[in-house]
N, C-alpha and C positions, 0 to 999 in steps of 0.2 A: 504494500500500500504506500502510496506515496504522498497523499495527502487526500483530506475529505474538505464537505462546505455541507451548508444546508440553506435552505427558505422556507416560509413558513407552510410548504407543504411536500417536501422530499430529500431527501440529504441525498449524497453524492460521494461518490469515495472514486478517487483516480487511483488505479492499480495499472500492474504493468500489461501488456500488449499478451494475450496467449492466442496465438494464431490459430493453435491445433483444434479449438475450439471445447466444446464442455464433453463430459468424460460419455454420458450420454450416449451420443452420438458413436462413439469410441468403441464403447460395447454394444451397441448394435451391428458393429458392422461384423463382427465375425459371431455364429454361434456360442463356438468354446472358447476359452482361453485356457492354459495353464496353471496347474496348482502354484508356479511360481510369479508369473504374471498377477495372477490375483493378490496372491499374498504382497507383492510388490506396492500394488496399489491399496492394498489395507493398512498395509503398516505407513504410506507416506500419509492416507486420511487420519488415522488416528494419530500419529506425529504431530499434522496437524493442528488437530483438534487438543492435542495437549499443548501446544503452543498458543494460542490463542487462550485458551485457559489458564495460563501463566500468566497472562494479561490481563487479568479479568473482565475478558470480555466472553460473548457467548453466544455461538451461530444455531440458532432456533427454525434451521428450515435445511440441513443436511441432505443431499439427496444430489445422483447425478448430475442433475439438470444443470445443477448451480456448483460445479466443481469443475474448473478448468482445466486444459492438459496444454502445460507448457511443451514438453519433449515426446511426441506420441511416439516415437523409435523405442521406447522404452516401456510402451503399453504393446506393440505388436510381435513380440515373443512367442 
């Protein structure tokens, strides 16, 4: 994140560019993945999630949609 704003009816948050787009999309495109590919992506969302938690901050809507993939070469294993 690189910085946020708000008005009086939405806030805004500038984060960085993920091209590959949201993870979503990512796991739709192939059936199966790998016990290692999943585990891959379980362990960086929950990393996540315990970092933001260290912040005490707290993301109330988890899921696909809203999870982005910076480096997809490393979700097609």
């Amino acid at each position: 994140m690189y910085g946020c704003f708000y008005d009086k009816e939405n806030i805004y948050i500038l984060m960085e560019l993920a091209p590959e787009g949201e993870l979503y999309n990512k796991l739709k495109q192939k059936e199966r993945y790998s016990e290692e590919t999943a585990a891959f992506i379980i362990k960086n969302l929950l990393s996540s999630v315990h970092y933001i938690h260290s912040k005490k901050l707290l993301h109330r809507d988890i899921k696909p949609e809203n999870i982005v993939v910076v480096h997809v070469s490393l979700l097609l294993t």
